[in-house]
Short mmCIF file of the C-alpha atoms (twelve columns), coordinates in Angstrom:
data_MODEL
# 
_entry.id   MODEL 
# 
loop_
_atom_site.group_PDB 
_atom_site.id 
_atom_site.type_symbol 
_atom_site.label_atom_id 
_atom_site.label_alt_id 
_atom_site.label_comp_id 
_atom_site.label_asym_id 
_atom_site.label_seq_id 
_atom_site.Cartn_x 
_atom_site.Cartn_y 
_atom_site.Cartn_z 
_atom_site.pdbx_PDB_model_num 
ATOM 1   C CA . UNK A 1   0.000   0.000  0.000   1 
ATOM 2   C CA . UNK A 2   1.349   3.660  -0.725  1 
ATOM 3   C CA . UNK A 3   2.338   5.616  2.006   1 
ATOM 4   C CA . UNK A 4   -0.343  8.272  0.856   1 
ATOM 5   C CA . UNK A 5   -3.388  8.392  -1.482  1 
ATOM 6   C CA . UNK A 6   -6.126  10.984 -2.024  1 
ATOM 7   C CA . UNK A 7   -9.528  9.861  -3.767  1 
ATOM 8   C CA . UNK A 8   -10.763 12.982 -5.757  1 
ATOM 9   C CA . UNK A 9   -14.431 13.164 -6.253  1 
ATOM 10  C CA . UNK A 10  -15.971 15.890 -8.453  1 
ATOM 11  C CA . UNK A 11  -19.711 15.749 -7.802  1 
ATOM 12  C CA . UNK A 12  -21.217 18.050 -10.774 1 
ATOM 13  C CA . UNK A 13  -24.556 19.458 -10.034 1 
ATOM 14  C CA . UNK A 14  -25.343 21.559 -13.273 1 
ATOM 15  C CA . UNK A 15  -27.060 20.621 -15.951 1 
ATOM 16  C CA . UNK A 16  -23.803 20.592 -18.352 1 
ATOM 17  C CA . UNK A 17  -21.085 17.954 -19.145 1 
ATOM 18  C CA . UNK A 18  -17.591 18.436 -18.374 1 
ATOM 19  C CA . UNK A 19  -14.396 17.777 -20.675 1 
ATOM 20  C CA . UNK A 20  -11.181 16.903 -19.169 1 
ATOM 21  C CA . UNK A 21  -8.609  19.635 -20.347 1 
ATOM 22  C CA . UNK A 22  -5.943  16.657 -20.635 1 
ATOM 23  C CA . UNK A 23  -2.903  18.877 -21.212 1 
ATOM 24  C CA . UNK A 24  -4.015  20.526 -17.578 1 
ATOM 25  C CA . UNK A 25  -4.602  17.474 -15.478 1 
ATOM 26  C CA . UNK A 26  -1.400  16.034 -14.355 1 
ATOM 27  C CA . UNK A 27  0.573   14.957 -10.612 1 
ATOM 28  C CA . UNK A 28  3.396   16.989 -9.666  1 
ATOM 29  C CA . UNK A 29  4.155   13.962 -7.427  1 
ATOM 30  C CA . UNK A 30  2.829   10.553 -7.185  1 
ATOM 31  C CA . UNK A 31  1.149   8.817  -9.860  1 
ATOM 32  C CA . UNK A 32  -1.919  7.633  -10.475 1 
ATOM 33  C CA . UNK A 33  -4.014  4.843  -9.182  1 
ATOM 34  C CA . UNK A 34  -6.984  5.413  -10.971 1 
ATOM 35  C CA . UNK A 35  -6.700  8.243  -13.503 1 
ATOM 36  C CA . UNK A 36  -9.477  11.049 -13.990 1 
ATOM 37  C CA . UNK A 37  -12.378 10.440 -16.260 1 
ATOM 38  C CA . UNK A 38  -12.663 11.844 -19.737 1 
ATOM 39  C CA . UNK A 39  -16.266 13.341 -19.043 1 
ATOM 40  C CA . UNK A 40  -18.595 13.698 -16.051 1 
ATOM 41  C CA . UNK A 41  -22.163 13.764 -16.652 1 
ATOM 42  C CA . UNK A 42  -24.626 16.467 -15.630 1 
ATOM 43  C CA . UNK A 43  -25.889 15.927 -12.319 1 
ATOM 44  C CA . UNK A 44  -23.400 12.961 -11.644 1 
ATOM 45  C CA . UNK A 45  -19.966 12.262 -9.921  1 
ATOM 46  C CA . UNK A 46  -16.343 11.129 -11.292 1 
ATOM 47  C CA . UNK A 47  -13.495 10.342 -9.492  1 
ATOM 48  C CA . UNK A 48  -9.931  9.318  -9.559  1 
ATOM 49  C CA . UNK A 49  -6.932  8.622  -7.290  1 
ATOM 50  C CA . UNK A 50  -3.563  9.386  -6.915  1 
ATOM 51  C CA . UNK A 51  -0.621  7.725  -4.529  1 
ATOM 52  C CA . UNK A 52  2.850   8.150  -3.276  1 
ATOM 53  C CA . UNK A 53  5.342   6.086  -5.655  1 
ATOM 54  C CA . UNK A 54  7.871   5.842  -2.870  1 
ATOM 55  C CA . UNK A 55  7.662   4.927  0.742   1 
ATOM 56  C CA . UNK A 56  7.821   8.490  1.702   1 
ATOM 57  C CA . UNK A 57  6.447   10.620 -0.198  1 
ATOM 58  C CA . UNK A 58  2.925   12.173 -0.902  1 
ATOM 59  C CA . UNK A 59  1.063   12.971 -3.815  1 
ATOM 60  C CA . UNK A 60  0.411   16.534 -5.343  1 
ATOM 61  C CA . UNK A 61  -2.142  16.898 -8.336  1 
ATOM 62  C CA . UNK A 62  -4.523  19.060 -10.499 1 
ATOM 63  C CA . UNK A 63  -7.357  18.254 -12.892 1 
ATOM 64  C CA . UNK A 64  -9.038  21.108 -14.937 1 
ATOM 65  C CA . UNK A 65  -12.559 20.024 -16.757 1 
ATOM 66  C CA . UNK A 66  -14.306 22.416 -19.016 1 
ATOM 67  C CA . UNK A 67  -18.107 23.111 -18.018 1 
ATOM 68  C CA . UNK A 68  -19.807 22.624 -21.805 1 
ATOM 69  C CA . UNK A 69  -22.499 25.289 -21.272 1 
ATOM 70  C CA . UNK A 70  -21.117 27.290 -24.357 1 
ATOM 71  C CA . UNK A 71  -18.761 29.585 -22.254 1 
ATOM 72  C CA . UNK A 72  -15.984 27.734 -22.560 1 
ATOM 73  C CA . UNK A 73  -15.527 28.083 -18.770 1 
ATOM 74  C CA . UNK A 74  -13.686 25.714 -16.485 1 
ATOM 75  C CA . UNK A 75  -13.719 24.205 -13.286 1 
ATOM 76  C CA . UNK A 76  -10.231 23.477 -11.299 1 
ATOM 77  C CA . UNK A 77  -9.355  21.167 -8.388  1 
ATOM 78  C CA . UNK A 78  -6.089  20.578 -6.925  1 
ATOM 79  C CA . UNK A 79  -5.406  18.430 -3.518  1 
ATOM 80  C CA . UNK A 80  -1.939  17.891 -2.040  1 
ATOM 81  C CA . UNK A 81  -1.286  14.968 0.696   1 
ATOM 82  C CA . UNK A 82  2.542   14.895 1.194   1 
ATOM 83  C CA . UNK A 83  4.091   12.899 3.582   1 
ATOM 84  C CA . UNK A 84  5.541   15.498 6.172   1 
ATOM 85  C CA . UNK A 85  2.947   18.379 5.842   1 
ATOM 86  C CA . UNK A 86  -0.694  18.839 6.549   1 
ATOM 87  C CA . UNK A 87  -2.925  17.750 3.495   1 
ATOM 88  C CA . UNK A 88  -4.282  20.294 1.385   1 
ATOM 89  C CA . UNK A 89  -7.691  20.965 -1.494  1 
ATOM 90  C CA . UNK A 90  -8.366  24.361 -3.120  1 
ATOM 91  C CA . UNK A 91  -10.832 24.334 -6.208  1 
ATOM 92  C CA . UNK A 92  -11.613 27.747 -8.446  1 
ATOM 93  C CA . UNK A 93  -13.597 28.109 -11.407 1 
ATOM 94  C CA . UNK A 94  -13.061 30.381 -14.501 1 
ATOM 95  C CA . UNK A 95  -16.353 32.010 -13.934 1 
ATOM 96  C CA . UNK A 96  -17.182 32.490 -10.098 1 
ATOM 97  C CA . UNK A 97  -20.462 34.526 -11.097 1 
ATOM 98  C CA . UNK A 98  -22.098 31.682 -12.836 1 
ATOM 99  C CA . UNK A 99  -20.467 28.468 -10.754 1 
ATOM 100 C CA . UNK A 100 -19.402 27.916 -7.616  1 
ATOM 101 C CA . UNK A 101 -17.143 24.621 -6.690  1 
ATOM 102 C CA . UNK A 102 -17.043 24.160 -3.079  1 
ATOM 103 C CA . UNK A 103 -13.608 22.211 -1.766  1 
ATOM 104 C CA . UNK A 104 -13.651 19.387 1.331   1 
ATOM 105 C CA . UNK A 105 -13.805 20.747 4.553   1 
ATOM 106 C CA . UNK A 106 -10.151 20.548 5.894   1 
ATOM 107 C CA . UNK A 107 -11.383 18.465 8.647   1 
ATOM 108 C CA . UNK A 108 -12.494 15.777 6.343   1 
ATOM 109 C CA . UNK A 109 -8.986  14.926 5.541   1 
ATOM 110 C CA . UNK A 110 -6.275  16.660 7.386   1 
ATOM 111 C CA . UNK A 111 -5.686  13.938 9.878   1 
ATOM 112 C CA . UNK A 112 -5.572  10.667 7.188   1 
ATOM 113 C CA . UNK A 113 -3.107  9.359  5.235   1 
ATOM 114 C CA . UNK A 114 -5.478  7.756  2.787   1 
ATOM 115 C CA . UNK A 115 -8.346  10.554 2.256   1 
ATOM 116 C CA . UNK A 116 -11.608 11.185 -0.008  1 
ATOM 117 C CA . UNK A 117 -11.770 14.726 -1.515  1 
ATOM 118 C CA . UNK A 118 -14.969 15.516 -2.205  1 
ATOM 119 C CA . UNK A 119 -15.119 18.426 -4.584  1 
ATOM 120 C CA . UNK A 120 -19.061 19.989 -5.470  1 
ATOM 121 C CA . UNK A 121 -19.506 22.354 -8.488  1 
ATOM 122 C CA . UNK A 122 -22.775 23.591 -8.720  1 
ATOM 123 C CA . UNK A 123 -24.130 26.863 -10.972 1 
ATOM 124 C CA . UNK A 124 -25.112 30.292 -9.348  1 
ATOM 125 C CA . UNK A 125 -28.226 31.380 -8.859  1 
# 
């Protein structure tokens, strides 16, 4: 088993599809254990996983997905588990007046080695 993991879900609560942006999705450390689906449905959830490669060391990744509303807008995630340092999730999207995506509460994961991300983009208004 890897020293750490994080299992990313994006739970996608519009009525729109989203596109992996494949050239920005990628671990800065790690690799993947699952890697991130192509597409997520409206009104459904992917999810993918990332681990340590080495006995101690984390795992530090991105995936970008473009909302397919017409707008060409995006939604970002990014999580961070590393070995020595407190775990970490931050999530933006390319236009905050029409979506929101809401990261994990840091006390959902800051105290496990092996956590579940969940990530939940939903449109404004």
């Amino acid at each position: 088993m890897a020293a750490r993991s994080v299992l990313v879900k994006l739970v996608n609560k519009t009525d729109f599809t989203l596109s992996i942006d494949s050239d920005n999705c990628s671990l800065q450390v790690g690799e993947w254990a699952t890697k991130p689906p192509e597409s997520i449905s409206a009104q459904s959830t992917g999810q993918w996983e990332s681990e340590s490669d080495s006995y101690d060391d984390g795992t530090v990744g991105h995936c970008h997905y473009i909302i397919q509303d017409g707008t060409d807008t995006w939604v970002s995630v990014n999580w961070s588990n590393p070995f020595s340092a407190p775990s970490h999730a931050q999530s933006d999207t390319g236009n905050d007046n029409l979506y929101k995506c809401m990261p994990p509460d840091p006390g959902s994961y800051q105290r496990d080695d092996h956590p579940t991300m969940v990530f939940t983009l939903t449109r404004n208004g």
